[in-house]
GUKE-822966 format. One record per residue (C-alpha): x, y, z. Coordinates in steps of 0.05 Angstrom, whole numbers. Each point is the difference from the previous one (the first is absolute). Layout:
// GUKE-822966
+--------+--------+--------+
!      x !      y !      z !
+--------+--------+--------+
!      X !      Y !      Z !
...
+--------+--------+--------+
This chain:
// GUKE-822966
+--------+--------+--------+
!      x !      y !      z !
+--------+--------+--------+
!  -3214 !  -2728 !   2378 !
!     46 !     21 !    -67 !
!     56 !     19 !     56 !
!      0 !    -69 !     29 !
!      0 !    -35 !    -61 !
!     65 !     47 !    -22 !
!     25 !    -20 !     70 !
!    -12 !    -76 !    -14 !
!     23 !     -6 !    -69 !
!     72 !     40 !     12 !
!     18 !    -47 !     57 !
!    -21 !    -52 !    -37 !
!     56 !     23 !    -54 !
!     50 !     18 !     43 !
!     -2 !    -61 !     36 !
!     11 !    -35 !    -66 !
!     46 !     51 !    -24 !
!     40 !    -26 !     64 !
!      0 !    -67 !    -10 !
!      9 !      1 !    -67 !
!     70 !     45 !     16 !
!     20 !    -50 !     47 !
!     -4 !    -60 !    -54 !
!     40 !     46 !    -51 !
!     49 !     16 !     57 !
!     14 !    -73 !     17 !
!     -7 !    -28 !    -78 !
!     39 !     58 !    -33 !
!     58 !     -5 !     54 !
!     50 !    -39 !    -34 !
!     -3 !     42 !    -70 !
!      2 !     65 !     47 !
!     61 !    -20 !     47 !
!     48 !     61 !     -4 !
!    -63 !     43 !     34 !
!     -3 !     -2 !     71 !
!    -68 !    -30 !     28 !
!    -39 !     74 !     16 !
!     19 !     19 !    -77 !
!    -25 !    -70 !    -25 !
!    -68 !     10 !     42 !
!    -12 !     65 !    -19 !
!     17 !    -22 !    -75 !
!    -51 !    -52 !      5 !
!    -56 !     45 !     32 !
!     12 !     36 !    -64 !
!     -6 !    -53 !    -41 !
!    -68 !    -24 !     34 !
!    -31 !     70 !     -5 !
!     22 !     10 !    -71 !
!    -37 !    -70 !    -27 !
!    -68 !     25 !     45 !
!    -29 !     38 !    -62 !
!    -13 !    -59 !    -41 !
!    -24 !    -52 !     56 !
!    -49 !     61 !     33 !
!    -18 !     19 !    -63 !
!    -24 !    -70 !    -28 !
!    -27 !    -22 !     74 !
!    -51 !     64 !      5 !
!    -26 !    -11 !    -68 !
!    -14 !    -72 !     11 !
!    -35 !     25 !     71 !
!    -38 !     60 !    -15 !
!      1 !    -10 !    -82 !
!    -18 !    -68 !    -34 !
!     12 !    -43 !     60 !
!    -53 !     42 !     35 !
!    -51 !    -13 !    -53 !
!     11 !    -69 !     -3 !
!    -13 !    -18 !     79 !
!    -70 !     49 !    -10 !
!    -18 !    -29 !    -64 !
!      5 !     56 !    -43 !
!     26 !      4 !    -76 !
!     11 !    -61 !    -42 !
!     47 !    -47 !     33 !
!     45 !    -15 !    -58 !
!     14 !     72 !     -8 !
!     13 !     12 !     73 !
!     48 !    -57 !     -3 !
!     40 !     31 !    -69 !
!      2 !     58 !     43 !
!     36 !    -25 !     52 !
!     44 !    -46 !    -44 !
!     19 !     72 !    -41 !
!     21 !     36 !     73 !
!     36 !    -64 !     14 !
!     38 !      1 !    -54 !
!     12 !     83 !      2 !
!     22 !     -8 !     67 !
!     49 !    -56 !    -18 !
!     40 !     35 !    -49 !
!     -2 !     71 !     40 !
!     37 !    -46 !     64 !
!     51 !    -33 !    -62 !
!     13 !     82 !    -29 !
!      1 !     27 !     73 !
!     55 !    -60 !     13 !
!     36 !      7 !    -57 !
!      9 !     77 !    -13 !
!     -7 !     25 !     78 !
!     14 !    -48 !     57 !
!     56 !    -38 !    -45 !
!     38 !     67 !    -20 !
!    -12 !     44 !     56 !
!    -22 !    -37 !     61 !
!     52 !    -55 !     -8 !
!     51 !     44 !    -35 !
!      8 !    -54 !    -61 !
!     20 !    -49 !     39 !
!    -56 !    -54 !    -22 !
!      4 !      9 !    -74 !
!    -72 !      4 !    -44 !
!    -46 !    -58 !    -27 !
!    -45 !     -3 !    -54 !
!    -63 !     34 !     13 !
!    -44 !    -76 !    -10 !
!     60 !    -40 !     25 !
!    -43 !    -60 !     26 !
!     30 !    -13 !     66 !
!     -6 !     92 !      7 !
!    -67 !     -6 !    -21 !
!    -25 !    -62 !     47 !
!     36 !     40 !     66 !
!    -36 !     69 !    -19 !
!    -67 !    -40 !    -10 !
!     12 !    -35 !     68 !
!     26 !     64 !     31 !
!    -63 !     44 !    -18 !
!    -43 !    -65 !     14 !
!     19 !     -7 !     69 !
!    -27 !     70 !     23 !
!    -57 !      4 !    -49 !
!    -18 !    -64 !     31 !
!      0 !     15 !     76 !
!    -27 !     61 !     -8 !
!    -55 !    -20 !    -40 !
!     -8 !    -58 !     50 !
!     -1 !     53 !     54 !
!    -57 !     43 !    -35 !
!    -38 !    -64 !    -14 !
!      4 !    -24 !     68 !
!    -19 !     75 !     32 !
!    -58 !     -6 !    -43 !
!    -23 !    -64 !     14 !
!     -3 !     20 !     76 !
!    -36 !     60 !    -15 !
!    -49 !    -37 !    -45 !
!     -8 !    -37 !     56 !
!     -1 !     65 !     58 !
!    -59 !     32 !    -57 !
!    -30 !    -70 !     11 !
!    -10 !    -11 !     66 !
!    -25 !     71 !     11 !
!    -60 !    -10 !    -52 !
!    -13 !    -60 !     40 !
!      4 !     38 !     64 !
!    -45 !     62 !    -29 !
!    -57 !    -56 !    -21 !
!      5 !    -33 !     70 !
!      2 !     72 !     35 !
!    -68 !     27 !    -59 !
!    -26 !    -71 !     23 !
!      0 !      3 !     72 !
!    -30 !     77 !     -4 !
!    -54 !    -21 !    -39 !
!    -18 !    -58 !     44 !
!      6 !     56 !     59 !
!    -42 !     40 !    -30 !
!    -55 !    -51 !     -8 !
!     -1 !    -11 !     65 !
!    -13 !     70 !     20 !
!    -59 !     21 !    -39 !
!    -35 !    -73 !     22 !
!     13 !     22 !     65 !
!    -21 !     71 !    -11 !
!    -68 !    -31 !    -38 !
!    -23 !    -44 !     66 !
!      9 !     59 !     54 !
!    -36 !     46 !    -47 !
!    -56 !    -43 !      5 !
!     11 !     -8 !     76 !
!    -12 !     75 !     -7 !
!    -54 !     -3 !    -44 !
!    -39 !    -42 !     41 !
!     14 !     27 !     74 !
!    -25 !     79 !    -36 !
!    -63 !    -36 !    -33 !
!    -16 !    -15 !     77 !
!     19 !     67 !     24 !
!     50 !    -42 !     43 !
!     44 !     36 !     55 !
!     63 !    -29 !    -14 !
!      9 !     29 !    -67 !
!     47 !     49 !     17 !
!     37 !    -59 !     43 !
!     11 !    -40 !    -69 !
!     11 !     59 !    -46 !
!     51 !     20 !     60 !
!     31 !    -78 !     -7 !
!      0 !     10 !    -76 !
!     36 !     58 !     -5 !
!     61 !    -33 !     38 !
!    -12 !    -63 !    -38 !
!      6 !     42 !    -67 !
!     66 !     38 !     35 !
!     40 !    -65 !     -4 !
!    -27 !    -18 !    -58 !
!     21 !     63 !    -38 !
!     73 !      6 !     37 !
!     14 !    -66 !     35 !
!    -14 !    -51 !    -50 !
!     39 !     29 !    -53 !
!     65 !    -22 !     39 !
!     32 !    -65 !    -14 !
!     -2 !    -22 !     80 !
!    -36 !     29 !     65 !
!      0 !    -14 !     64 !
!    -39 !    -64 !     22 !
!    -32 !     52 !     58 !
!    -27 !     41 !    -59 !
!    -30 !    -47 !    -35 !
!    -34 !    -37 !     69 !
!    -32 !     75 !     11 !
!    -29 !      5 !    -69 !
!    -30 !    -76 !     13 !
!    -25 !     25 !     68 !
!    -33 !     75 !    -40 !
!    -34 !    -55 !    -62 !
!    -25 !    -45 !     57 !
!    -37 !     60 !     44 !
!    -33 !     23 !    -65 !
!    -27 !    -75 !     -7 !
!    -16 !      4 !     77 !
!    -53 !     57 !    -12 !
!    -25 !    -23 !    -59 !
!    -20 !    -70 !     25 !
!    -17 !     25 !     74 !
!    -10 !    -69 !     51 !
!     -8 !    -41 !    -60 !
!     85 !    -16 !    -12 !
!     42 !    -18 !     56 !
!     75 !      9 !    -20 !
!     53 !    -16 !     36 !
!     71 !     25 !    -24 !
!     56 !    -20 !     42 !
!     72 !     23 !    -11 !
!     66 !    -30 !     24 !
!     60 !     41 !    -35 !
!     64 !      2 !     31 !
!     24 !     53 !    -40 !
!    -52 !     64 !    -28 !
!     62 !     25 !    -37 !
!      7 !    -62 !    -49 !
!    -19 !     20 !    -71 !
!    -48 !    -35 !    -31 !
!    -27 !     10 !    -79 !
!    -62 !     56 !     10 !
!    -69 !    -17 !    -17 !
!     18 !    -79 !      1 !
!    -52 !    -25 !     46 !
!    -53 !     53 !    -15 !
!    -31 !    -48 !    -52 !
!    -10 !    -57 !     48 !
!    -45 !     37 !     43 !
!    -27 !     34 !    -46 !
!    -27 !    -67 !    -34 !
!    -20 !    -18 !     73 !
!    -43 !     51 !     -9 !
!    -27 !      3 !    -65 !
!    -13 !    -79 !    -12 !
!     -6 !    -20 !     69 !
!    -33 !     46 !     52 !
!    -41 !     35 !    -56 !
!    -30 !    -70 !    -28 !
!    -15 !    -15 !     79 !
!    -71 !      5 !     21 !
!      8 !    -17 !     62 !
!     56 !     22 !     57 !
!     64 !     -4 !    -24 !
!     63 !     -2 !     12 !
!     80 !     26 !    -17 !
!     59 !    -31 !     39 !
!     65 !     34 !    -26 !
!     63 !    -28 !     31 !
!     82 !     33 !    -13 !
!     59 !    -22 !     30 !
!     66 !     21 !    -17 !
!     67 !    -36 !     33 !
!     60 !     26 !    -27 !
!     -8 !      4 !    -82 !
!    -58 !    -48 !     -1 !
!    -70 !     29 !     -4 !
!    -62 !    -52 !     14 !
!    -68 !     25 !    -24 !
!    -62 !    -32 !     10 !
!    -75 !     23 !    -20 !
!    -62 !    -35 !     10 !
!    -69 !     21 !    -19 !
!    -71 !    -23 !     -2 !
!    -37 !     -6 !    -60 !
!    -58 !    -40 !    -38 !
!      2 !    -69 !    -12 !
!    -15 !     -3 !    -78 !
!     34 !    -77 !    -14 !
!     52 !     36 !    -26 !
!     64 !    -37 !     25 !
!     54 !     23 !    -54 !
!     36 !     58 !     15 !
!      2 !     61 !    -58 !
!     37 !     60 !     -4 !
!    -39 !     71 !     -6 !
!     33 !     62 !    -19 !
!     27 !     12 !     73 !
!     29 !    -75 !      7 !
!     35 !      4 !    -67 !
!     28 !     61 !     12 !
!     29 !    -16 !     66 !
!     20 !    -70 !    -30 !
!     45 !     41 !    -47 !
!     25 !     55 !     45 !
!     32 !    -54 !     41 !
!     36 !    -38 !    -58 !
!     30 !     77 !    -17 !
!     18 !     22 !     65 !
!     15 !    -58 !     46 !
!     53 !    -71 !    -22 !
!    -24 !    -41 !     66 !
!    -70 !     -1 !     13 !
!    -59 !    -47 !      4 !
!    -76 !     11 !     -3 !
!    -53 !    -53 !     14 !
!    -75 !     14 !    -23 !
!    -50 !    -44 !     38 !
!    -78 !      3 !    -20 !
!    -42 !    -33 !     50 !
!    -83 !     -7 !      0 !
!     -2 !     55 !     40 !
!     64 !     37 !     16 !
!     61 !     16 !    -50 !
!     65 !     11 !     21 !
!     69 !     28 !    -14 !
!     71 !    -17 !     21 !
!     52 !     36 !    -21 !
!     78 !     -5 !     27 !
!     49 !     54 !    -30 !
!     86 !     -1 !      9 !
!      1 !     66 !      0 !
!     74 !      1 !     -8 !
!    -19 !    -32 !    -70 !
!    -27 !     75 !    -31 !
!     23 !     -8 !    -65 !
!     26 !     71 !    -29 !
!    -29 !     14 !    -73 !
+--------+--------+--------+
């Protein structure tokens, strides 16, 4: 980091010591006319280097000294300002003493002859001179750090989206984990055969929790098997009592899709639908996917309670708010009927928005 700053700041002089040679060159030509042109430029590369001690020396203090303190609000202002007024001032008459007793004598060989050391029109050309750089290289530090106030900026905002989105994740997960443990629960309590089946299909369901889930994307195939896994465990649990249907029409099982995204649908299938059904039930689960556009459909029985106005639980929420992170083109339609609720969602899944 200190070696590319060295790097940036001497090409940043030696440009300027350049094209500051090549304005002496061209303004001192007529004064220097009995040199040849390569003694001339080399006279006024001298001269450009020779007058860099007072405009580097006032245009670091004003950037790492007063100037510094002022843009971060430390010190008391007027002071700051004095400061830089003082160094202005010191670096005014060290450019009229390096003129007169250096570049006038020895650079130029007496052939421009001295001037008062606060000659106005002197004074006004060495305050412009050491102006002009200070100025565009102040400008130049102000501007780098406005862009990376605004690079530290946008990764804060990226870090909260990112802590966000895991902590939504990992809602999801231990609500998930919570209903098959009770699957569990209640297929031992009957001394049930299948138990090893659904601690089997929980222990893969866990796997891709654990690994798979913590990636941004997965493919649409892996998240389809971890559906199918969820919705044997539901099968065993609810025996002839559920009919689910779950049909699938993907084009492509490679196309990545965000992990754990529909999870919470069928969970809440599930959990306020089938589970509030006393009599048989019903889960029809519907994905297509053409090209970038994934169509999901769910539609579950449940109790007529007069309820007609649609409200969020924990798993709805969540998966509200996991879209508006991770997707720019989607839509999602919530429909409560008497006695069936139902979800539509339709993702661009070109539109993943990266945090």
């Amino acid at each position: 980091m200190l070696m590319k700053r060295v790097l940036v700041h001497s090409v940043f002089w030696i440009v300027y010591t350049l094209q500051d040679a090549l304005l002496e060159y061209v303004w001192m030509a007529p004064v220097l006319v009995k040199y040849s042109d390569m003694q001339r430029f080399w006279m006024s590369i001298h001269m450009a280097m020779a007058l860099l001690l007072p405009k580097m020396g006032f245009t670091y203090f004003v950037m790492y000294g007063a100037g510094d303190r002022i843009s971060k609000g430390k010190g008391k202002l007027n002071w700051n300002i004095i400061q830089i007024v003082a160094a202005l001032f010191a670096a005014i008459v060290l450019y009229r003493v390096v003129s007169n007793y250096y570049i006038n004598p020895v650079v130029h060989k007496g052939l421009i002859k001295n001037h008062p050391i606060f000659e106005l029109s002197r004074t006004l050309l060495a305050l412009m001179d050491i102006g002009f750089v200070s100025g565009v290289a102040i400008t130049l530090r102000l501007f780098k750090q406005q862009l990376a106030g605004k690079e530290r900026e946008k990764n804060l905002v990226k870090e909260k989206l990112e802590t966000e989105l895991k902590f939504l994740r990992n809602q999801t997960n231990p609500h998930f984990l919570f209903n098959t443990l009770n699957n569990i629960y209640a297929l031992a309590r009957k001394k049930s055969d299948d138990t090893p089946e659904v601690v089997m299909k929980l222990s893969k369901l866990l796997r891709f929790m654990l690994y798979e889930s913590k990636k941004e994307r997965v493919a649409i195939a892996q998240e389809i098997r971890m559906l199918d896994n969820y919705l044997e465990l539901e099968k065993i649990r609810y025996n002839e009592r559920l009919t689910i249907v779950f049909q699938k029409e993907i084009d492509d099982e490679a196309q990545p899709v965000a992990p754990l995204l529909l999870l919470p649908f069928v969970e809440n299938a599930f959990k306020h639908g089938v589970s509030e059904t006393r009599f048989d039930s019903f889960v029809h689960i519907n994905i297509l996917l053409k090209g970038s556009w994934l169509s999901f459909s769910i539609e579950n029985t449940k109790e007529d309670n007069g309820a007609m106005t649609v409200t969020d639980n924990i798993g709805l929420s969540n998966v509200r708010r996991q879209l508006e992170l991770m997707y720019k083109d989607y839509n999602l339609q919530v429909t409560n009927e008497p006695s069936t609720f139902k979800v539509h969602l339709t993702i661009n899944l070109d539109s993943h928005a990266k945090l």
